[in-house]
N, C-alpha and C positions, 0 to 999 in steps of 0.2 A: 619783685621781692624787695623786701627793706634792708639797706643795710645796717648791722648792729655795730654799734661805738660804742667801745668800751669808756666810762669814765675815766679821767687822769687824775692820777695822783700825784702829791706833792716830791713821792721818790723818783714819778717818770720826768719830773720838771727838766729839760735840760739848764744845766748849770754852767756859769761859763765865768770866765776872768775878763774886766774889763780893760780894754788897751792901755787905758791911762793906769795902769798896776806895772805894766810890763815897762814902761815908760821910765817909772820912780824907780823901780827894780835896776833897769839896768844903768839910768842916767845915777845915781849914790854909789852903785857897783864902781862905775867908771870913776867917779868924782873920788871915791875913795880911796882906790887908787891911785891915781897922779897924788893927791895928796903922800898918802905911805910911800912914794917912789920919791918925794922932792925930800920930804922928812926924814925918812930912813934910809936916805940911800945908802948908808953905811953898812945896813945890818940884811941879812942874806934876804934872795930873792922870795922865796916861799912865803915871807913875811907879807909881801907887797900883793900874794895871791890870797891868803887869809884877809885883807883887809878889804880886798875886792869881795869877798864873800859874807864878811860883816854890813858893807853898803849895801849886797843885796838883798840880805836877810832884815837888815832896816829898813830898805825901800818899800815892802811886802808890805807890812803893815801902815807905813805912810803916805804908800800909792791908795790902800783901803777905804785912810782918812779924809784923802782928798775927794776921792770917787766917794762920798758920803757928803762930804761938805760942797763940792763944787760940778760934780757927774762929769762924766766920759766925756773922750775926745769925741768930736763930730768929721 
C-alpha cells in the first residue's frame, strides 16, 4: 500500500526566531542598563529595570534588521 501525504500549508510552516534576535534582545537589554545604572543612579531602582526592558523591546526589531541585512549567526 501507498502512503498518503498530506500537502503543507503555509499555517503548518514551522516558524521560529532566529538566534541573532535573541542576541540584539538581550545584548541592548543589558547595554541599557549599565547605561541607566551609571546615569541614574540617583533615581530608584525600578527605573534601571524599565530601561532594561526598553533595550529589549528595541533590540526586537533591530535584531529583525540585522537578520535581513546580514542573516544568522552560524
Amino acid at each position: 500500500m501507498r502512503k498518503i501525504t498530506k500537502a503543507h500549508t503555509k499555517s503548518e510552516e514551522k516558524r521560529y526566531t532566529p538566534i541573532v534576535i535573541f542576541f540584539w534582545i538581550f545584548g541592548l537589554a543589558f547595554l541599557f542598563y549599565a547605561i541607566a545604572r551609571i546615569g541614574l543612579a540617583a533615581y530608584p531602582h525600578p527605573i534601571h529595570w524599565a530601561s532594561m526592558l526598553v533595550g529589549g523591546v528595541v533590540g526586537y526589531p533591530v535584531g529583525w534588521l540585522w537578520y535581513r541585512w546580514r542573516g544568522d549567526i552560524y
